[in-house]
PQR file of N, CA, C, O and H, with PARSE charges and radii, in Angstrom:
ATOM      1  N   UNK A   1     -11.224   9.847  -6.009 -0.4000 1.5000
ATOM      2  CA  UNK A   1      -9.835   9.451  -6.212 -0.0000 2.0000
ATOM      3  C   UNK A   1      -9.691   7.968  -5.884  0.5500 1.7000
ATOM      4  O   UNK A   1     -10.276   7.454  -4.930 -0.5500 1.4000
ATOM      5  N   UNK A   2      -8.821   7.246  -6.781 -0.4000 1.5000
ATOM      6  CA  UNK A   2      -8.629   5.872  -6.628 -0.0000 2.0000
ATOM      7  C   UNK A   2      -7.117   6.045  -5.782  0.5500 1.7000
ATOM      8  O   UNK A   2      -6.335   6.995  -5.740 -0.5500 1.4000
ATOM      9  H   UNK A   2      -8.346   7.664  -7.556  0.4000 1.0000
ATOM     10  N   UNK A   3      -7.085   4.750  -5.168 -0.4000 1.5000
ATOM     11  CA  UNK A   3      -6.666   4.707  -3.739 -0.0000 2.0000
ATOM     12  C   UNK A   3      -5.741   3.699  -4.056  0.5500 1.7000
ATOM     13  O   UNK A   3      -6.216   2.713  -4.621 -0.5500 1.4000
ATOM     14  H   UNK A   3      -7.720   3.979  -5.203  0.4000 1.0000
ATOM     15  N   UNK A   4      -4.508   3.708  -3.824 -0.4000 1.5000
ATOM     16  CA  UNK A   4      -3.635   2.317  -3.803 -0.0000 2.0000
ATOM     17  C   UNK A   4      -2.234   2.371  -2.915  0.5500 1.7000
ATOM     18  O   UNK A   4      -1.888   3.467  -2.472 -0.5500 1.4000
ATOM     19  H   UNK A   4      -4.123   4.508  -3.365  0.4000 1.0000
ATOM     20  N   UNK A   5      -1.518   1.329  -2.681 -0.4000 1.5000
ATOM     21  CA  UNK A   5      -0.716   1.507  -1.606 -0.0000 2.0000
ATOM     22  C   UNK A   5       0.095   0.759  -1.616  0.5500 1.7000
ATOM     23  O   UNK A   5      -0.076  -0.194  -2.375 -0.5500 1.4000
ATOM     24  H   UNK A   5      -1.799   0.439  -3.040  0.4000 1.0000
ATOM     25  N   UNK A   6       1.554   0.810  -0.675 -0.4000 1.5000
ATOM     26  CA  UNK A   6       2.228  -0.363  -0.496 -0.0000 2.0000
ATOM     27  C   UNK A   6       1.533  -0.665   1.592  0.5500 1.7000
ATOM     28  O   UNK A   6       0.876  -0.061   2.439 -0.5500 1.4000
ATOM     29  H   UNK A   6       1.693   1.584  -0.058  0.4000 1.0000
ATOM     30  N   UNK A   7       2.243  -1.916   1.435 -0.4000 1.5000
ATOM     31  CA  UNK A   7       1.699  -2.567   2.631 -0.0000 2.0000
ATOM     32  C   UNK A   7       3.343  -3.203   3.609  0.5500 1.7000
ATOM     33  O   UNK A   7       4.132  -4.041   3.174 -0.5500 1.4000
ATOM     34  H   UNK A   7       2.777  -2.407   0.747  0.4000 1.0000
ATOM     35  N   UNK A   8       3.431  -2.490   4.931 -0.4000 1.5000
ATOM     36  CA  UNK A   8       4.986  -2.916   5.064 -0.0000 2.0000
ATOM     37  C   UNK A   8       5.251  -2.606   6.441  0.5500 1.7000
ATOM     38  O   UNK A   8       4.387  -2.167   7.199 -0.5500 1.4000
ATOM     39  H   UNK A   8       2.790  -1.809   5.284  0.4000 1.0000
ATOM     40  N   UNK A   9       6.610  -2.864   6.815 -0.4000 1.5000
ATOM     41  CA  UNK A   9       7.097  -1.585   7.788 -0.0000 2.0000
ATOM     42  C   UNK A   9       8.396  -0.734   7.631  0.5500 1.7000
ATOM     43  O   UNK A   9       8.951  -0.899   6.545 -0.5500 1.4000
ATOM     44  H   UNK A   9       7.312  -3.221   6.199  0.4000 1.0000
ATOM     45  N   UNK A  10       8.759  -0.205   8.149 -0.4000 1.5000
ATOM     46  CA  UNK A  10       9.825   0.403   8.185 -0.0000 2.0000
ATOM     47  C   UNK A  10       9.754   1.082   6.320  0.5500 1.7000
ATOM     48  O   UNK A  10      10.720   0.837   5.598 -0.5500 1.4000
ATOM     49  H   UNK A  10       8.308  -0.071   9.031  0.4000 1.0000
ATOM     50  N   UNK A  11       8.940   1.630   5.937 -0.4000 1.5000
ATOM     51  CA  UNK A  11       8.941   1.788   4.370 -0.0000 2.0000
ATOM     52  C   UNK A  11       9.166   3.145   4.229  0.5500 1.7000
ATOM     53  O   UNK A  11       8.798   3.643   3.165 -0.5500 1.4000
ATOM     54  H   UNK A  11       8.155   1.828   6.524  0.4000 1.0000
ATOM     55  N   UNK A  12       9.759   3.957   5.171 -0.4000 1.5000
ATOM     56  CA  UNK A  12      10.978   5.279   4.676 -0.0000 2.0000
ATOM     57  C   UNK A  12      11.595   5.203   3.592  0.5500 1.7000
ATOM     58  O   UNK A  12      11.745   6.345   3.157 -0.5500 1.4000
ATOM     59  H   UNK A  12      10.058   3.552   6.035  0.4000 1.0000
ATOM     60  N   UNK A  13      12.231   4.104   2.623 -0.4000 1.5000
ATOM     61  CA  UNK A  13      13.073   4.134   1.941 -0.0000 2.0000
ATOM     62  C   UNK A  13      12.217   3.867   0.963  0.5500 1.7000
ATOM     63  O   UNK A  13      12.665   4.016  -0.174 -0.5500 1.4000
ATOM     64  H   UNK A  13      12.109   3.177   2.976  0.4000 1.0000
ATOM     65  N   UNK A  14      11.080   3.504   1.074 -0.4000 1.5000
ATOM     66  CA  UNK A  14      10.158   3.014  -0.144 -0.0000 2.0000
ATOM     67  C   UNK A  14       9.919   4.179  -1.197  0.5500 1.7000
ATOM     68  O   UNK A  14       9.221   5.134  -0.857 -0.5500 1.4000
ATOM     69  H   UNK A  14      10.716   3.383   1.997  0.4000 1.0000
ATOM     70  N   UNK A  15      10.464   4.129  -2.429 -0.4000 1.5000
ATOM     71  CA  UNK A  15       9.781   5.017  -3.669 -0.0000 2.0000
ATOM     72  C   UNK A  15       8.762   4.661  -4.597  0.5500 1.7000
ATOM     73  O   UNK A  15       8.808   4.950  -5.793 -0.5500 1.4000
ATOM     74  H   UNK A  15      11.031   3.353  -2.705  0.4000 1.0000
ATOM     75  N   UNK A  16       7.555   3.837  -3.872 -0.4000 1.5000
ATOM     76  CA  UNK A  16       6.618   3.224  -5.082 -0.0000 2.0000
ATOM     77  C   UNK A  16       5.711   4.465  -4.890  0.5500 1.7000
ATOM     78  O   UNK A  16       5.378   4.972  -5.962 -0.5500 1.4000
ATOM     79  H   UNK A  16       7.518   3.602  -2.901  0.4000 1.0000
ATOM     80  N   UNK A  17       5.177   5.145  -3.653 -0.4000 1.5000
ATOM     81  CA  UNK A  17       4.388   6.422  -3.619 -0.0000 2.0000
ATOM     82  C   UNK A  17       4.688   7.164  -4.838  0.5500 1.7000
ATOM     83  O   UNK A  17       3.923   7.229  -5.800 -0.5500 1.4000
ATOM     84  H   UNK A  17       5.447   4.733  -2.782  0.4000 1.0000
ATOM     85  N   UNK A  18       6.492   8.044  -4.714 -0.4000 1.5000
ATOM     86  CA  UNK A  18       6.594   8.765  -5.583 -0.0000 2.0000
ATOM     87  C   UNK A  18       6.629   8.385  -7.078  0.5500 1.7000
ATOM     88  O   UNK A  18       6.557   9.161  -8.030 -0.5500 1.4000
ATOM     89  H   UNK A  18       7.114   7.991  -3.932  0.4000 1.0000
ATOM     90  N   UNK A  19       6.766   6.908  -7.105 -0.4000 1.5000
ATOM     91  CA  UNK A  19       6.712   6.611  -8.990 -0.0000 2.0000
ATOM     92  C   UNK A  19       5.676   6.507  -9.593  0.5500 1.7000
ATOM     93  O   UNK A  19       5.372   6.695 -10.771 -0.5500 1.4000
ATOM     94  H   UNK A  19       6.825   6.277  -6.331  0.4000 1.0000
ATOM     95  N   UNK A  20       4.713   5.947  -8.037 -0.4000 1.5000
ATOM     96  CA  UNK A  20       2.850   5.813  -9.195 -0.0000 2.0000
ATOM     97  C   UNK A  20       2.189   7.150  -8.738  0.5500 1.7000
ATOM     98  O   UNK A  20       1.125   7.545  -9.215 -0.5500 1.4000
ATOM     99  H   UNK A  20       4.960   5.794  -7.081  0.4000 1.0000
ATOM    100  N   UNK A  21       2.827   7.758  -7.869 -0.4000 1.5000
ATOM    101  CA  UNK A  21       2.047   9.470  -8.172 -0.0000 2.0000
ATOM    102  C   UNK A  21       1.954  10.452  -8.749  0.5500 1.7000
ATOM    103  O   UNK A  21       1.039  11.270  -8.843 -0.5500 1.4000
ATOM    104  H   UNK A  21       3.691   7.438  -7.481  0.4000 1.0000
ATOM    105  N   UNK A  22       3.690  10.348  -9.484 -0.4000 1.5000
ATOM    106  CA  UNK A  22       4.142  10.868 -10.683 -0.0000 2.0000
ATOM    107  C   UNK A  22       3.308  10.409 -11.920  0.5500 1.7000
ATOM    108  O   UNK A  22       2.667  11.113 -12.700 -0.5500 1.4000
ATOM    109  H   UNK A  22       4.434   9.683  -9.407  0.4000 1.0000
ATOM    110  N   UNK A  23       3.559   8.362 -11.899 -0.4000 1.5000
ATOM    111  CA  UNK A  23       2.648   8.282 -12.724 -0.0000 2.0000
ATOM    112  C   UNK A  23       0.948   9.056 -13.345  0.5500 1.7000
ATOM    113  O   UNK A  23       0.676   9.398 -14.496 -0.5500 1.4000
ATOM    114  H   UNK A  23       4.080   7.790 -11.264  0.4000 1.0000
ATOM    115  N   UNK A  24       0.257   9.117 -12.367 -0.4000 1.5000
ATOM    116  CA  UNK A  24      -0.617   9.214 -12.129 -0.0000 2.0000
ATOM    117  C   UNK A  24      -0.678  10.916 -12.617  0.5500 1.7000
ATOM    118  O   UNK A  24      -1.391  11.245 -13.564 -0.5500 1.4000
ATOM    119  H   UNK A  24       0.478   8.840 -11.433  0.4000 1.0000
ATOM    120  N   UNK A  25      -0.062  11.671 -12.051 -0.4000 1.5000
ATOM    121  CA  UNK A  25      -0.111  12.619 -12.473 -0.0000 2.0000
ATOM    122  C   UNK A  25       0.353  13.107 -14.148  0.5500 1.7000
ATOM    123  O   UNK A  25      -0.389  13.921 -14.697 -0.5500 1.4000
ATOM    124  H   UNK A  25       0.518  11.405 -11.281  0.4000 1.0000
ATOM    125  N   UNK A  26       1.369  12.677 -14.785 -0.4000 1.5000
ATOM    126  CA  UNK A  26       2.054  12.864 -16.072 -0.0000 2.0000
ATOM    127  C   UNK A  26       0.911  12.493 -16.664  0.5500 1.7000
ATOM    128  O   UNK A  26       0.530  13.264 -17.545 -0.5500 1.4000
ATOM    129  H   UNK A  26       1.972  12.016 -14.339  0.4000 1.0000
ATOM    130  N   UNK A  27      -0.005  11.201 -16.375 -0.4000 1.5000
ATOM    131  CA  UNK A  27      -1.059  10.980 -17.264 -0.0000 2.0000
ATOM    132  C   UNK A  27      -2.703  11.266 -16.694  0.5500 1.7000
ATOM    133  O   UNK A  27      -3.688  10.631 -17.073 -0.5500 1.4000
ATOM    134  H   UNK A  27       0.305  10.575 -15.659  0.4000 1.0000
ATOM    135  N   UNK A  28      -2.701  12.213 -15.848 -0.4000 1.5000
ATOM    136  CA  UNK A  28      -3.976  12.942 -15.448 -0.0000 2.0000
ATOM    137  C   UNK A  28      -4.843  11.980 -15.581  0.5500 1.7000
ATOM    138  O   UNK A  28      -5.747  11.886 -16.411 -0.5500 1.4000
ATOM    139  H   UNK A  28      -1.901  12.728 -15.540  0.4000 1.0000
ATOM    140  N   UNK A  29      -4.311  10.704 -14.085 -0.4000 1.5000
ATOM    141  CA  UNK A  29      -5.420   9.881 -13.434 -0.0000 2.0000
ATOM    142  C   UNK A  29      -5.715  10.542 -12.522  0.5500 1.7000
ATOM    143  O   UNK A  29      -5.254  11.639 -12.209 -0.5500 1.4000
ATOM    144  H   UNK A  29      -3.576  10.780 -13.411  0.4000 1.0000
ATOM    145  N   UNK A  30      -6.675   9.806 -11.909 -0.4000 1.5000
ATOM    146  CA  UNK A  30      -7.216  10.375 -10.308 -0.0000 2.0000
ATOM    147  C   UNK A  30      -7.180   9.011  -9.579  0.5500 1.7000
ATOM    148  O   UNK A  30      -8.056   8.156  -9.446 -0.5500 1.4000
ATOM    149  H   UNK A  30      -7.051   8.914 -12.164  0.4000 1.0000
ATOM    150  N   UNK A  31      -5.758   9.077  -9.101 -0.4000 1.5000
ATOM    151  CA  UNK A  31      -5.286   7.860  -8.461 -0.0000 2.0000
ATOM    152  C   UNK A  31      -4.309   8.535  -7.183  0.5500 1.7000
ATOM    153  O   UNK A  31      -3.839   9.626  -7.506 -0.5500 1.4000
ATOM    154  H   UNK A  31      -5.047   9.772  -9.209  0.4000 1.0000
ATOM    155  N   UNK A  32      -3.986   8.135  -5.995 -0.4000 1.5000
ATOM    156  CA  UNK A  32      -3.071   8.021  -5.069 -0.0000 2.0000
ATOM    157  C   UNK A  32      -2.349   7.073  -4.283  0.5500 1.7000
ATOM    158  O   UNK A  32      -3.052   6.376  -3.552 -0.5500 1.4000
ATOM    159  H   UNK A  32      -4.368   7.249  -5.733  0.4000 1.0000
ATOM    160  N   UNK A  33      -1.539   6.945  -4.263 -0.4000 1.5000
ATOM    161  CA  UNK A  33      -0.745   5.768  -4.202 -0.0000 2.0000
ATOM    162  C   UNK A  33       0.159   6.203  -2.570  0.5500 1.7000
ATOM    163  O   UNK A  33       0.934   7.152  -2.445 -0.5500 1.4000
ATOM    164  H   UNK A  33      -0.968   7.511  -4.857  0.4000 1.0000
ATOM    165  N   UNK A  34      -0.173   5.351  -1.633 -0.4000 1.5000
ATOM    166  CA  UNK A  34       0.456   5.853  -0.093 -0.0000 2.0000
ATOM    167  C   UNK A  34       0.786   3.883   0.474  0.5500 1.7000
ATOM    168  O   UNK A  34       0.365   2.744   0.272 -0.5500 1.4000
ATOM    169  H   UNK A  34      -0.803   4.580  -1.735  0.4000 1.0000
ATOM    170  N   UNK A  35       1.939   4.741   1.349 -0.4000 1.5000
ATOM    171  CA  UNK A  35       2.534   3.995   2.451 -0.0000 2.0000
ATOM    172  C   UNK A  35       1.405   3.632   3.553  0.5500 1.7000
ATOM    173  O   UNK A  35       0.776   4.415   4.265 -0.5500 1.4000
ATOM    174  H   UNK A  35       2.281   5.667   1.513  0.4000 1.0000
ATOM    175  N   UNK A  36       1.324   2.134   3.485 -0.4000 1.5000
ATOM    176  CA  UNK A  36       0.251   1.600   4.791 -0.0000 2.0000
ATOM    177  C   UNK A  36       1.203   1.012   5.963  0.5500 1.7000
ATOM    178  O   UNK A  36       1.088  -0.214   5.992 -0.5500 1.4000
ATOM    179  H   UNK A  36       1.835   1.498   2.906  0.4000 1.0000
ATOM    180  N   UNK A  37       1.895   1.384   6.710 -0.4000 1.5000
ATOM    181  CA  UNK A  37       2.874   1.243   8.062 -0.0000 2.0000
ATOM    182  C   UNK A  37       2.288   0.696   8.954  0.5500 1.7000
ATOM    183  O   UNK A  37       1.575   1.415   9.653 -0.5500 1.4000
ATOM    184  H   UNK A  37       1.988   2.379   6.686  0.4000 1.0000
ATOM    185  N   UNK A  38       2.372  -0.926   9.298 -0.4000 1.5000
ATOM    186  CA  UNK A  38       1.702  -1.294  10.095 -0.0000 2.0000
ATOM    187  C   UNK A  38       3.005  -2.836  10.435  0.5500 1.7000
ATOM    188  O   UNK A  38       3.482  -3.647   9.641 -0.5500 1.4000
ATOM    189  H   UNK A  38       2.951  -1.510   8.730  0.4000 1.0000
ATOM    190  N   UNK A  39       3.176  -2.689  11.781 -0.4000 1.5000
ATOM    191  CA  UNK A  39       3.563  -4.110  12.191 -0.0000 2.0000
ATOM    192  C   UNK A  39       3.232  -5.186  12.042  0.5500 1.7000
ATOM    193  O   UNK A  39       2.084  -5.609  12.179 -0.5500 1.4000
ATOM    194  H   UNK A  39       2.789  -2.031  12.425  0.4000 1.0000
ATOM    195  N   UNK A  40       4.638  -6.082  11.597 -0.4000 1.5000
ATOM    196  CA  UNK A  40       4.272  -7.547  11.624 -0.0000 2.0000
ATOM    197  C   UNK A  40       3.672  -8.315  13.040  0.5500 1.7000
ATOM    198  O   UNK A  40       3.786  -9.541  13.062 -0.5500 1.4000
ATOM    199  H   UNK A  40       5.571  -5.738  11.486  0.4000 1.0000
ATOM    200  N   UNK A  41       3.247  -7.862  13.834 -0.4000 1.5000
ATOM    201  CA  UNK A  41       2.871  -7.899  15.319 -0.0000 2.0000
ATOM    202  C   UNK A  41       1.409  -7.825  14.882  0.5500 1.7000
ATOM    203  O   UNK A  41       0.510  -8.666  14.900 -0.5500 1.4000
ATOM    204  H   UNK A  41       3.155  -6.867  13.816  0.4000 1.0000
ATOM    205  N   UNK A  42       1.465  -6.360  14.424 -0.4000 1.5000
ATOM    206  CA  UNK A  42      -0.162  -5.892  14.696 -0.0000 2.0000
ATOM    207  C   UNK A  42      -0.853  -6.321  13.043  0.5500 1.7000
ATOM    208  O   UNK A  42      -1.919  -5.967  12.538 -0.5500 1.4000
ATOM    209  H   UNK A  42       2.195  -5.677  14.410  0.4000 1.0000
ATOM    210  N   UNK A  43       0.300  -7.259  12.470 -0.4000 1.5000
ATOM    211  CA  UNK A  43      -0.856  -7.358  10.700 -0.0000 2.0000
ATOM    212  C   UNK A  43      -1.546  -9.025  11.848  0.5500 1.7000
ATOM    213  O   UNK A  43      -1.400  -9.676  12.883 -0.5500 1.4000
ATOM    214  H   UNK A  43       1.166  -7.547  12.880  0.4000 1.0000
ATOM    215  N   UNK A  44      -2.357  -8.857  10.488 -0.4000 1.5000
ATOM    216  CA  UNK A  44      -3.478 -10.498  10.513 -0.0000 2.0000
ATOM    217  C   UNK A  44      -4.199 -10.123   9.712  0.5500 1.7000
ATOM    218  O   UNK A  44      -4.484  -8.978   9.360 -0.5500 1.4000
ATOM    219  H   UNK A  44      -2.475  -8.329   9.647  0.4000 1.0000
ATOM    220  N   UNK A  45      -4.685 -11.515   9.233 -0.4000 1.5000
ATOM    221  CA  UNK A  45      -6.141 -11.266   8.321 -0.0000 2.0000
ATOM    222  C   UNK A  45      -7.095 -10.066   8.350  0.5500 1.7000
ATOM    223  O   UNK A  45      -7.324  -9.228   7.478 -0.5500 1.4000
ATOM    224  H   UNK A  45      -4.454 -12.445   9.520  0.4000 1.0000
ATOM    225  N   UNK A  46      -7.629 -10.221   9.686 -0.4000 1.5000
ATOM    226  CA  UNK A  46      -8.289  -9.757   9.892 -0.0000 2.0000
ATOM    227  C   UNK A  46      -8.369  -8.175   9.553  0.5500 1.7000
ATOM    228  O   UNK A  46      -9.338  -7.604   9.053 -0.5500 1.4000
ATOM    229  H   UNK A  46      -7.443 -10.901  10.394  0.4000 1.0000
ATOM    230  N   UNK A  47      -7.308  -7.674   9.883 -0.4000 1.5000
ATOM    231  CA  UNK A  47      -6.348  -6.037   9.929 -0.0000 2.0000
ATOM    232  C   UNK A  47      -6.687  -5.602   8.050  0.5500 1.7000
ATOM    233  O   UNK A  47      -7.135  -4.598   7.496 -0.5500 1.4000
ATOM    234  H   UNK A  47      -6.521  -8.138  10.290  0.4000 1.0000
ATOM    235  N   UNK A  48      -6.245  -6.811   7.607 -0.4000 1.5000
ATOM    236  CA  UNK A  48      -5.935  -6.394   5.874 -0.0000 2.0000
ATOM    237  C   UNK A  48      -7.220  -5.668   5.756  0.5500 1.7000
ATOM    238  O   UNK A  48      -7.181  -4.513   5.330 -0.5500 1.4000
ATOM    239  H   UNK A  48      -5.881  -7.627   8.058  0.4000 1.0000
ATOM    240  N   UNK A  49      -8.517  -6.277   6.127 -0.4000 1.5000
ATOM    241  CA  UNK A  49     -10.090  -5.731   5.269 -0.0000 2.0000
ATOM    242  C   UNK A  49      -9.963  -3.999   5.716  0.5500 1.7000
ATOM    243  O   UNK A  49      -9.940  -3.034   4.952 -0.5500 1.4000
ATOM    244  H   UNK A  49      -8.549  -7.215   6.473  0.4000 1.0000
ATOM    245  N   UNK A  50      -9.900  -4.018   7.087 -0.4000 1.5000
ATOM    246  CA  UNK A  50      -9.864  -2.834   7.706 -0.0000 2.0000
ATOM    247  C   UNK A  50      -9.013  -1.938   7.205  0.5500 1.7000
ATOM    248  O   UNK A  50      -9.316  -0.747   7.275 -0.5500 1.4000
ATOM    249  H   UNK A  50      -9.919  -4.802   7.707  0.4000 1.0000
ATOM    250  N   UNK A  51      -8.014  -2.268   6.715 -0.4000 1.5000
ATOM    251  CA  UNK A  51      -6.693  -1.136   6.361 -0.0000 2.0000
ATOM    252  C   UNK A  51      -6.916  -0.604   4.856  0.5500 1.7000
ATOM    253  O   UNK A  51      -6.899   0.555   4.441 -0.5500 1.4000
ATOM    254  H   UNK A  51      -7.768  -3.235   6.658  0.4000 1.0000
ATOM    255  N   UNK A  52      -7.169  -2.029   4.051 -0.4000 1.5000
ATOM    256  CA  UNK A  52      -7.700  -1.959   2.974 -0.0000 2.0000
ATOM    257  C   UNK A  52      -8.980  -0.929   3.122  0.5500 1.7000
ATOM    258  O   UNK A  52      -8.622   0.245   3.034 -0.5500 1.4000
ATOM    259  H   UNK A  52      -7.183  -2.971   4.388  0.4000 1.0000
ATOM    260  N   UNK A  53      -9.974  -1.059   3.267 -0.4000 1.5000
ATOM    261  CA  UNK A  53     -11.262  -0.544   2.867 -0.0000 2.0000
ATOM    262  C   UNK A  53     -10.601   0.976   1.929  0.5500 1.7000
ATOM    263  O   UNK A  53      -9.790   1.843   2.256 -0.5500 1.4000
ATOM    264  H   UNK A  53     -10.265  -2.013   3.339  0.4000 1.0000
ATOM    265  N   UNK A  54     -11.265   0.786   0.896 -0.4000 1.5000
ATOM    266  CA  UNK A  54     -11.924   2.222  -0.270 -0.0000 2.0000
ATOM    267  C   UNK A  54      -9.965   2.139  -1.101  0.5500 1.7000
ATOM    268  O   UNK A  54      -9.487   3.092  -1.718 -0.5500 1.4000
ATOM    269  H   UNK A  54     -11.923   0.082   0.630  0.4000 1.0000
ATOM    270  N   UNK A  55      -9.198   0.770  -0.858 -0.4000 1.5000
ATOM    271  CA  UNK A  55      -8.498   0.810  -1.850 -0.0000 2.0000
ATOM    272  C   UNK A  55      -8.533  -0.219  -2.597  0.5500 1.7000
ATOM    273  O   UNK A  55      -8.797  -1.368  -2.243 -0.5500 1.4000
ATOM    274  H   UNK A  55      -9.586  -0.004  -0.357  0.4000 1.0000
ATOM    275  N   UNK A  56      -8.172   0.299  -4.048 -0.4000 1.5000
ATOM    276  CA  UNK A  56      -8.330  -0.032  -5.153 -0.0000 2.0000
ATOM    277  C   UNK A  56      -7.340  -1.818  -5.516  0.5500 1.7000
ATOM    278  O   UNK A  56      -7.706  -2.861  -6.056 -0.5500 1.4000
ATOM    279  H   UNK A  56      -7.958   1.233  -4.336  0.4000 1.0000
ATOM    280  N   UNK A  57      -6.174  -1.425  -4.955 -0.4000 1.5000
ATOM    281  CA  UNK A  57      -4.967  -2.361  -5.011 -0.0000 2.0000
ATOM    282  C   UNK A  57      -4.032  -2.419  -4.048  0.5500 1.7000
ATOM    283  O   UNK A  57      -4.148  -1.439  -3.313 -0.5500 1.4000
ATOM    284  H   UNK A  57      -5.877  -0.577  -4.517  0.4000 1.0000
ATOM    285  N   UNK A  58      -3.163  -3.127  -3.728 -0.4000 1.5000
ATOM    286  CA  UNK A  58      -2.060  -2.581  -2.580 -0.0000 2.0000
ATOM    287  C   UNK A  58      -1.130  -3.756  -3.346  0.5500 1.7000
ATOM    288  O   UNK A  58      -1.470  -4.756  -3.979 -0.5500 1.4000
ATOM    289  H   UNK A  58      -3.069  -3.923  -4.326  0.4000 1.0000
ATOM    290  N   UNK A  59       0.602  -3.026  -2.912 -0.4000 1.5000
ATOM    291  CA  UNK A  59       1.178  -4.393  -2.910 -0.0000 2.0000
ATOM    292  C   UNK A  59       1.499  -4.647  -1.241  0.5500 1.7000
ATOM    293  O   UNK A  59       1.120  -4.063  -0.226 -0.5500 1.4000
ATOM    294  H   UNK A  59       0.877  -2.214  -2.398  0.4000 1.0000
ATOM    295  N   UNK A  60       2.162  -5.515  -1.425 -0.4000 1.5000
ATOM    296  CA  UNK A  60       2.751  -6.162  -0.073 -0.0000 2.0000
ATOM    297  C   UNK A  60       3.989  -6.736  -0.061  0.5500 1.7000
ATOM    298  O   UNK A  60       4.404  -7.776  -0.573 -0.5500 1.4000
ATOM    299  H   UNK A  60       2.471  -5.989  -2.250  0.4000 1.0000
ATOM    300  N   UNK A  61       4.675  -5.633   0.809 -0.4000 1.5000
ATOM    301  CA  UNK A  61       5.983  -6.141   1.372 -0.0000 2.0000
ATOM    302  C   UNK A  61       6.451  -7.840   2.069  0.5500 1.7000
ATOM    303  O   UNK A  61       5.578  -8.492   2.641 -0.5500 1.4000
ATOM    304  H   UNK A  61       4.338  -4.788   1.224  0.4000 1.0000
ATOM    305  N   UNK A  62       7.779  -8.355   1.937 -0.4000 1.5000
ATOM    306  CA  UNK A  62       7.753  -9.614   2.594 -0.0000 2.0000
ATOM    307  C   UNK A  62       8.034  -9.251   3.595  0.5500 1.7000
ATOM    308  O   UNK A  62       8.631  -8.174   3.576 -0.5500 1.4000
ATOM    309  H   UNK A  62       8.488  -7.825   1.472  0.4000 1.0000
ATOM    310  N   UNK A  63       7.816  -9.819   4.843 -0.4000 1.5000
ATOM    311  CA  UNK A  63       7.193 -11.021   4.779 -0.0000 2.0000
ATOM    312  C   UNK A  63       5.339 -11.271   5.396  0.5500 1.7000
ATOM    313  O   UNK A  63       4.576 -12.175   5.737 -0.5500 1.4000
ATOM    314  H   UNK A  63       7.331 -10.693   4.858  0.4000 1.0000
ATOM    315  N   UNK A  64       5.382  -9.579   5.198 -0.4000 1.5000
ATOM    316  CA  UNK A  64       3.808 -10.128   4.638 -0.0000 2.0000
ATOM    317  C   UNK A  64       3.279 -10.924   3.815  0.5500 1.7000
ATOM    318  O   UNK A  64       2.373 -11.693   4.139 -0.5500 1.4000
ATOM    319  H   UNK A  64       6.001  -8.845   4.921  0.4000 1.0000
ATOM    320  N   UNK A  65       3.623 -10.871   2.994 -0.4000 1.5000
ATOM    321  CA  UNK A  65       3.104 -11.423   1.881 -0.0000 2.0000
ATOM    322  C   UNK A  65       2.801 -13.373   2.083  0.5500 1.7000
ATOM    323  O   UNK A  65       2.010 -14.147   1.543 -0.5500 1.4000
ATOM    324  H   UNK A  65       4.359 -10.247   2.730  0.4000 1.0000
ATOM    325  N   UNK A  66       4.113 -13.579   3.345 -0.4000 1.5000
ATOM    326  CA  UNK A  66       3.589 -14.854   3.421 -0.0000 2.0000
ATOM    327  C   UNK A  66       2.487 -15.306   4.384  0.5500 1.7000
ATOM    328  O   UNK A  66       2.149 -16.478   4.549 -0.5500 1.4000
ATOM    329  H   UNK A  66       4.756 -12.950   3.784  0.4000 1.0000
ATOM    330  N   UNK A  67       1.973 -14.248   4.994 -0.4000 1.5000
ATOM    331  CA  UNK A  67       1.039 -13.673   6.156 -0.0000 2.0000
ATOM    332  C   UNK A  67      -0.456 -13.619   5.010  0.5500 1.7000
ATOM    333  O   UNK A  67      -1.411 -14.252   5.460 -0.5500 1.4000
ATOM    334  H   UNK A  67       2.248 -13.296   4.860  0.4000 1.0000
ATOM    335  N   UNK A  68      -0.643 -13.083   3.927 -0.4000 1.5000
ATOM    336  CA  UNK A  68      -1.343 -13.014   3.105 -0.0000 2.0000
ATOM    337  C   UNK A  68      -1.149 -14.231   2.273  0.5500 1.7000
ATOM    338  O   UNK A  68      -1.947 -13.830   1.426 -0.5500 1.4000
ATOM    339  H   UNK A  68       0.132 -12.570   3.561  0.4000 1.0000
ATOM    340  N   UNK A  69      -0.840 -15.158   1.886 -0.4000 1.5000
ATOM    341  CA  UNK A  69      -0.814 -16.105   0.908 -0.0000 2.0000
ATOM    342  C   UNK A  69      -1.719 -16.994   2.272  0.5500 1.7000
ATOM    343  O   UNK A  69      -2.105 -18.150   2.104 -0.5500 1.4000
ATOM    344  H   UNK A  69      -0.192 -15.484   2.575  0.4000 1.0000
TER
END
């Protein structure tokens, strides 16, 4: 199974799981798409490889994202 995710906190309200799993399913991929919950405290470089490992893509919430650029 291919592996993908959003990247954030507080992502209770987030519906990208249920739209690319649906996706995924209506068109019989073998893909999963999950919530990665991790503090702006506890992100860093370093954290991304580790959290990442065996996924395919992730997006990233702000203001990660300026943590990652």
């Amino acid at each position: 199974m291919i592996k993908y995710g959003v990247i954030g906190s507080h992502l209770e309200h987030s519906l990208a799981p249920e739209v690319h799993n649906t996706f995924f399913n209506i068109y019989s991929l073998d893909g999963d798409f999950e919530k990665v919950n991790i503090s702006l405290d506890e992100f860093n470089h370093s954290d991304i490889h580790d959290i990442l490992i065996g996924f395919k893509g992730a997006n990233v919430s702000y203001p990660y994202k300026v943590r990652v650029i």
